[in-house]
C-alpha positions in Angstrom: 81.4 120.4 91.0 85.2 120.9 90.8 85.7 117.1 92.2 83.6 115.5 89.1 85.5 117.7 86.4 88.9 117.3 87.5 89.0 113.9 89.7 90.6 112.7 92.8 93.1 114.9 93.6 97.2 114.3 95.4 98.1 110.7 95.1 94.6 109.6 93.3 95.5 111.0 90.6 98.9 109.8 90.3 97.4 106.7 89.9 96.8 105.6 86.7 100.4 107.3 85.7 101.9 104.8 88.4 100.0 102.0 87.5 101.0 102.3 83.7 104.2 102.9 84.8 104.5 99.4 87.0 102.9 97.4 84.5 105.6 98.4 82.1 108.5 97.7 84.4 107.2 94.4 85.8 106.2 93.4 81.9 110.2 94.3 81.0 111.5 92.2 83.8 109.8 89.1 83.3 110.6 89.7 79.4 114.1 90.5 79.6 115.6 91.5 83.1 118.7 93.1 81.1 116.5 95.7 79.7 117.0 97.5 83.2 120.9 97.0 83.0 123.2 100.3 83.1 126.4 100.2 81.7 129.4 102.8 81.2 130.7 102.9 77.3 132.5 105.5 76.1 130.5 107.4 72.9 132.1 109.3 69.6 133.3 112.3 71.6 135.4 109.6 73.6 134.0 110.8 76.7 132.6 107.8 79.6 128.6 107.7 79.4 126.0 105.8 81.5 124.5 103.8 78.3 121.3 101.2 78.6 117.2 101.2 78.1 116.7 103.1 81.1 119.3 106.1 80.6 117.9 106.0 76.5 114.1 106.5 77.9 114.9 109.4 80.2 117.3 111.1 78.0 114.7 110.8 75.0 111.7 111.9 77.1 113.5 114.8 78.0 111.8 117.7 75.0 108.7 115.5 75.1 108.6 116.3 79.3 109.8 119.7 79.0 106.8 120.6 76.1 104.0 118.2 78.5 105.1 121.0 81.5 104.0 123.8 79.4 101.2 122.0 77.8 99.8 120.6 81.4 99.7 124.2 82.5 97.8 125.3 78.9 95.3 122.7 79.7 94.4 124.1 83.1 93.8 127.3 82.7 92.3 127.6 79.1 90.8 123.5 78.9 92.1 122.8 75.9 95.7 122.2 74.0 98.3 123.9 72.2 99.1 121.8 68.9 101.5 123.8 67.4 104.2 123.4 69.7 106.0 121.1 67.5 105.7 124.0 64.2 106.8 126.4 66.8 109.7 124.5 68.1 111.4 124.5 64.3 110.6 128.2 64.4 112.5 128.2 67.4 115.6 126.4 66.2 115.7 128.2 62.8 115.8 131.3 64.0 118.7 129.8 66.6 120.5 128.9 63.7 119.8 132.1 62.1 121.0 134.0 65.0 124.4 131.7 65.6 124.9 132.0 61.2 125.1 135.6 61.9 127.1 135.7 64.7 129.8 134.4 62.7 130.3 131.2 65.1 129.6 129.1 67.8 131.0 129.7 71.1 129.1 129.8 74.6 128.4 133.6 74.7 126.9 133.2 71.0 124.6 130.3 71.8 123.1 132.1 74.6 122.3 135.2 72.5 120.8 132.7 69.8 119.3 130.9 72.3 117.2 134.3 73.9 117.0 135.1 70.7 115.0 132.1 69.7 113.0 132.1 73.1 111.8 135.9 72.5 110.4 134.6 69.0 108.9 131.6 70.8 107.5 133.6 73.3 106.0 136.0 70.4 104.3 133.2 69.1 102.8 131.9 71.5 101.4 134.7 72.9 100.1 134.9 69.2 97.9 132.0 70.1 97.3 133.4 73.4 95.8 136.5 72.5 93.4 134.1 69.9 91.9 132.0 72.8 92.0 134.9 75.5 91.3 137.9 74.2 88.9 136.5 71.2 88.1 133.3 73.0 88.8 130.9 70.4 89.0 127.5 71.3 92.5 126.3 72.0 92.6 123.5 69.5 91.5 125.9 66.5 93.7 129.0 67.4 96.3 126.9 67.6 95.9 125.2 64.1 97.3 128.2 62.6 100.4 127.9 63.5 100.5 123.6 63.4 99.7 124.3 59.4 102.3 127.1 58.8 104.8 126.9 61.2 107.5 124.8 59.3 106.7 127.1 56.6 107.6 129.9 58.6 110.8 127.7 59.7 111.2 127.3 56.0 111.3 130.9 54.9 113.9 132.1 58.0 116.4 129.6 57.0 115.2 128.1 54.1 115.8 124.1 52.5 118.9 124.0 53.8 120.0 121.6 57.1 123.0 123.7 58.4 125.6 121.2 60.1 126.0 122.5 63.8 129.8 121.1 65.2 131.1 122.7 68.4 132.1 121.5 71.6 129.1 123.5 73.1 126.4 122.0 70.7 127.8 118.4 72.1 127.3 119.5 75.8 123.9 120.6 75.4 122.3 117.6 73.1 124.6 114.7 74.2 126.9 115.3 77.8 129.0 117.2 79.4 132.5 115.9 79.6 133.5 114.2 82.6 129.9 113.9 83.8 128.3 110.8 82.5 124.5 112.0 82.7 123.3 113.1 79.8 122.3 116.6 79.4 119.0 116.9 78.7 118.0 115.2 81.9 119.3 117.9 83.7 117.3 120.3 81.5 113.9 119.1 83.0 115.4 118.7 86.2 116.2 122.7 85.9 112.9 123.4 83.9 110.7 121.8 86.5 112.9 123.1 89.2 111.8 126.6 88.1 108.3 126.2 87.8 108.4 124.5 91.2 109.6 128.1 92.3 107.7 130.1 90.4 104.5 128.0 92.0 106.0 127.9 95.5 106.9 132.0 95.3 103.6 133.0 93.5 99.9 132.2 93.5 100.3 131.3 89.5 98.9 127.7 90.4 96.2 129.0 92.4 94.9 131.0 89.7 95.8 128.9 87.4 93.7 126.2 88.4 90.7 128.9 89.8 90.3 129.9 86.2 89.9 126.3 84.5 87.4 125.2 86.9 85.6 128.2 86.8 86.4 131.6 85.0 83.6 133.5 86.2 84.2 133.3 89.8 88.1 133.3 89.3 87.0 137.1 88.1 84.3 137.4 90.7 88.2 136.7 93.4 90.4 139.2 92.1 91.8 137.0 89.2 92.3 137.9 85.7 91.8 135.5 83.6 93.2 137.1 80.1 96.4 137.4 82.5 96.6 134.3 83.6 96.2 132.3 80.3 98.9 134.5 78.1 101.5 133.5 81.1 100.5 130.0 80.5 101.1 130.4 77.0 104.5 132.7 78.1 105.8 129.6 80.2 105.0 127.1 77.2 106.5 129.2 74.6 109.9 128.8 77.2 109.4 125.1 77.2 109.0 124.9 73.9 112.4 127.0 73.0 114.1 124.6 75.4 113.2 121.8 73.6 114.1 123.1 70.4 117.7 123.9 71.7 118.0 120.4 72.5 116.7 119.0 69.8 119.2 120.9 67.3 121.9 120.3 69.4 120.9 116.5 69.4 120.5 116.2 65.8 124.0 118.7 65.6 121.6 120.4 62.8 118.5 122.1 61.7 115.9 120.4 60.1 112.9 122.1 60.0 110.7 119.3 58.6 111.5 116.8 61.1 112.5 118.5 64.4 110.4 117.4 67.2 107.9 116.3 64.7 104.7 115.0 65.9 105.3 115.5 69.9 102.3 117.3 70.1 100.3 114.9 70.2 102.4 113.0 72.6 102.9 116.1 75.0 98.4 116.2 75.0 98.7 112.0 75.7 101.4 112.6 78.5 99.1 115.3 80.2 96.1 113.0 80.3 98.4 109.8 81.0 99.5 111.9 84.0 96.2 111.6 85.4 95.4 115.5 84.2 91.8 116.6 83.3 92.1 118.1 79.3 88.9 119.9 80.3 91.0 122.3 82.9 91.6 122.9 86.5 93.5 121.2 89.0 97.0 119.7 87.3 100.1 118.0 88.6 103.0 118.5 86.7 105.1 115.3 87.8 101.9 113.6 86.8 102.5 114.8 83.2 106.2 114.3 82.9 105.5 110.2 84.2 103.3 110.5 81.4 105.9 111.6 79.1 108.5 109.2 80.4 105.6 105.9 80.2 105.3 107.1 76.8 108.9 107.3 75.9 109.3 103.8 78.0 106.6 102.2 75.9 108.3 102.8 72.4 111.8 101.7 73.8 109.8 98.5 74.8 108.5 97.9 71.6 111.6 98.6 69.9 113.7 96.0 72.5 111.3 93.5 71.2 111.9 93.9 67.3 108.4 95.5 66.7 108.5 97.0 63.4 109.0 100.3 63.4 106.0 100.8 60.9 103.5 98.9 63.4 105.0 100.9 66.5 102.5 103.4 66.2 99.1 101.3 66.2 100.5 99.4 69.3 101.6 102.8 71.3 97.7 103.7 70.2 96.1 100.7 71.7 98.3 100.7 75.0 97.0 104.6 74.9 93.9 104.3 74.3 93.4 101.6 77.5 95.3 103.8 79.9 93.2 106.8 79.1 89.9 105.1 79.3 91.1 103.4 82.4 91.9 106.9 84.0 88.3 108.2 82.3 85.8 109.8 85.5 83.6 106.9 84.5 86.1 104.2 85.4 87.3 106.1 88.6 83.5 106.9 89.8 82.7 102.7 89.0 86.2 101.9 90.9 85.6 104.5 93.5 81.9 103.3 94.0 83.1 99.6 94.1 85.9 100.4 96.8 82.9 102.1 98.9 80.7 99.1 99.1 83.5 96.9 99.8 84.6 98.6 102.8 81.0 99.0 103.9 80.7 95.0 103.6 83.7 94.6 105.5 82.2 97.2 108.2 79.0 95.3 108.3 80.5 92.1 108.4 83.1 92.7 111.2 80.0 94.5 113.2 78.0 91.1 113.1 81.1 89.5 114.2 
């Protein structure tokens, strides 16, 4: 039962993420084998960067993989998505500018206190919609359209019209580099946020009971396992994510502006999770499947952008590229694959048994 709702698990379901993911890269170097170059420049802060498509994509994925960590874990253990992660995420950086306003300025010390501060009220959130689909068991999707329709109202009303101008040596390190290290910053920020979650799964039995719960809740009680618990953590762990992201998106941006921050990535944090091979009905996940998905989706855009698509058509070409990769990873194309790799080896065995 738990193999035909959440597929081929370890390296089988890496598969269609790394498939996409070659495509792409052989696609871009028989197109253009520059589009792989890596250069060092030297950017407006005047310090020396790595610069180039690939740096771009993995720098650009970074809030997209950070939110599709949280969101692969929502999945699991509830079977359905979060879609107000992007409304949250200008809740998150309004009340960080709120918090960094009323400290008077913006030094280290004062963006971590707005930065907990803005994590607590996440968290808050979140655990807003957690309560909706744990406690009341409301389905993910429509708990979670509360806050997708009022969130950047709620951004709105903390800091109102207003796009505050963030400019501090601090707000540079975090959305752009670090000076005298040419990486830029938000890679190491999923580096640390998968890092973490790496430990939390290796030191706990979180993934167990994460997974135990999507396949099947009843049992997961019948074992011990609570699943009320279990589901507000996951929501706990995205409402982290999604603060990170938030940080790095105002600190990118050297602003707030609630309208447009992180706008529309929820939809592109559910695509990454089922890019990365990750059943949306629950169960068994792999998070390094859903930030490859993140990152092919990122890759995607920069390639369509390298080759002068216009920007308004961008969208309708990431669709259909989408849209064949999912249904290419769907249980019906893995059980007709699976089924035709069977019979072929069979043949082979009968053939090499007559011979």
């Amino acid at each position: 039962m738990s193999k035909k709702k959440n597929g081929s698990s370890g390296l089988g379901q890496l598969l269609i993420p790394l498939i996409a993911l070659g495509i792409l890269v052989l696609f871009n170097l028989f197109r253009d084998i520059s589009f792989f170059s890596i250069t060092l420049r030297v950017n407006n802060s005047g310090n020396i960067v790595l610069a180039g498509n690939l740096i771009s994509i993995i720098d650009n994925a970074s809030e997209l993989a950070i939110i599709a960590m949280g969101m692969t874990l929502v999945t699991a253990a509830c079977g359905g998505q979060d879609i107000s992660v992007g409304a949250v995420a200008a809740i998150s950086g309004a009340v960080l500018v709120k918090v960094l306003q009323a400290l008077g300025g913006i030094t280290p010390l004062s963006m971590l206190l707005a930065f907990l501060a803005a994590t607590l009220v996440t968290i808050l959130f979140k655990l807003f919609n957690g309560t909706l689909v744990a406690v009341f068991r409301i389905q993910p999707m429509i708990a979670t359209l509360i806050l997708f329709s009022c969130g950047r109202s709620i951004a709105y009303w903390i800091n109102g019209d207003a796009t505050p101008q963030l400019y501090a040596p601090i707000i540079d390190s975090i959305g752009k580099t670090i000076p005298g290290i040419p990486i830029p910053t938000p890679i190491f920020a999923v580096l640390l946020m998968g890092l973490l979650l790496i430990l939390l799964f290796r030191f706990t039995s979180l993934r167990l009971y994460t997974q135990s719960v999507g396949i099947n809740q009843g049992a997961a009680r019948l074992n011990g396992i609570n699943p009320t618990t279990v589901k507000l953590i996951s929501f706990v762990i995205l409402g982290v994510c999604v603060s990170v992201a938030a940080l790095l998106g105002v600190c990118r941006m050297h602003q707030l502006n609630h309208k447009n921050l992180l706008v529309d990535i929820e939809m592109d944090a559910i695509l990454a999770v089922a890019i990365g091979g990750n059943s949306l009905g629950g169960g068994k996940f792999k998070l390094i499947g859903s930030i490859l998905g993140a990152y092919i989706i990122q890759m995607l855009t920069t390639t369509l952008y390298a080759m002068n698509v216009n920007p308004v058509n961008i969208k309708a070409y990431k669709a259909i590229v989408i849209i064949l990769i999912v249904v290419a990873g769907s249980p019906v194309i893995k059980r007709g694959l699976t089924a035709l790799w069977k019979k072929l080896r069979t043949n082979k065995a009968q053939t090499e048994g007559v011979n």
